[in-house]
RODO-2510 file (C-alpha; in nm, 4 decimals, decimal comma):
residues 75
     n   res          X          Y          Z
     1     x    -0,8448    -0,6958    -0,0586
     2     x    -1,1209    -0,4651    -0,0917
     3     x    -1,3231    -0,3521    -0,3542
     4     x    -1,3703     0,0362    -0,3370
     5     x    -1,5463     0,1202    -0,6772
     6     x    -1,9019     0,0660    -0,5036
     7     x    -1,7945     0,3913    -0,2743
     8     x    -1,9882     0,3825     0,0170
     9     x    -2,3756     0,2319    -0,1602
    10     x    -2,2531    -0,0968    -0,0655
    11     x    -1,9739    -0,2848     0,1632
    12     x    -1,6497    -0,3027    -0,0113
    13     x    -1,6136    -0,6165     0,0379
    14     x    -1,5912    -0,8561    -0,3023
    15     x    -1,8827    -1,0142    -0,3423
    16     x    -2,0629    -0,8804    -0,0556
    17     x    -2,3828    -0,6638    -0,0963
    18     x    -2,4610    -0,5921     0,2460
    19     x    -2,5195    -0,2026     0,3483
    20     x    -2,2021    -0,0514     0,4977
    21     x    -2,2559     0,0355     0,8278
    22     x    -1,9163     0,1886     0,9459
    23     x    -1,6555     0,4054     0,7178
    24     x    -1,2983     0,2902     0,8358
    25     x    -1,0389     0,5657     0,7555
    26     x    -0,7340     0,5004     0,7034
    27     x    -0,4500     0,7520     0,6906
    28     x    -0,1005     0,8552     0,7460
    29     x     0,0564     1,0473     1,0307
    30     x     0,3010     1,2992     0,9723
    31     x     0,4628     1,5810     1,1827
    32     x     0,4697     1,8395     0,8889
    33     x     0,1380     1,7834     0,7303
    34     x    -0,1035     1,6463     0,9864
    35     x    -0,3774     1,3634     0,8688
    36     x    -0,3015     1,1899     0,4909
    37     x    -0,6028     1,0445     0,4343
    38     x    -0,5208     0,7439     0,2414
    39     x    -0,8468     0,5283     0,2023
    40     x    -1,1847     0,5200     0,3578
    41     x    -1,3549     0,2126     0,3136
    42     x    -1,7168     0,1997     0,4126
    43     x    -1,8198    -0,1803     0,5557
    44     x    -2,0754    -0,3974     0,7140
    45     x    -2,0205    -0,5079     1,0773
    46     x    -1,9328    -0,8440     0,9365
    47     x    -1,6443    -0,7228     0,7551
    48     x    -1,5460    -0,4425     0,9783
    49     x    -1,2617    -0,6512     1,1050
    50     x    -1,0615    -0,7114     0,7784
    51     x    -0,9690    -0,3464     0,7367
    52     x    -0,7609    -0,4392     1,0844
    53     x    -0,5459    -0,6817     0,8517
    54     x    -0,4836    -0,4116     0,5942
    55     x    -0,3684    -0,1372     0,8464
    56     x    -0,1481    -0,4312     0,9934
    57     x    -0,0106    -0,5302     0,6363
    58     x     0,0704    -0,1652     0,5300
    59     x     0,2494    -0,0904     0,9043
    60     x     0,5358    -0,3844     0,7984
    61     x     0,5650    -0,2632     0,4613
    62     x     0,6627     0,0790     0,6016
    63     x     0,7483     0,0533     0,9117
    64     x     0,8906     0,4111     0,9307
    65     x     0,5263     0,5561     0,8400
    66     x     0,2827     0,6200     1,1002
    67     x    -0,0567     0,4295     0,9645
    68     x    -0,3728     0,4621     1,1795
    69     x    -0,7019     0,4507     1,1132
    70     x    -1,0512     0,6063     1,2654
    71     x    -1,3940     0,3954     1,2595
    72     x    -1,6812     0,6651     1,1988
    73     x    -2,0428     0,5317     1,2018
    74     x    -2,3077     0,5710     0,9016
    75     x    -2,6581     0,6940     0,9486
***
């Protein structure tokens, strides 16, 4: 779905070259451990909304696991 080898220069969306403006984290919740970061992906505001589909995707895959994800602004 996303493209993360541009890291955070440009959104990691395929094909788009807009500037990220917001990282989206996205990580697991355990008891034991705390925070699992599993991904940050760093997108424009147009795109901001696919990350949603992901989190949703990966939550009925493994229901058991506790996926959530924090939206952090760029400077």
């Amino acid at each position: 779905m996303f493209d993360i080898k541009k890291l955070n220069n440009k959104c990691n969306e395929p094909n788009c070259e807009n500037k990220p403006k917001k990282e989206k984290l996205i990580y697991e919740q355990t008891v034991r451990r705390g925070k699992k970061s599993l991904v940050s992906l760093y997108l424009c505001n147009k795109h901001i909304c696919k990350a949603n589909k992901l989190v949703t995707k990966l939550k009925s895959i493994e229901p058991k696991v506790v996926i959530d994800m924090e939206v952090n602004d760029l400077r």
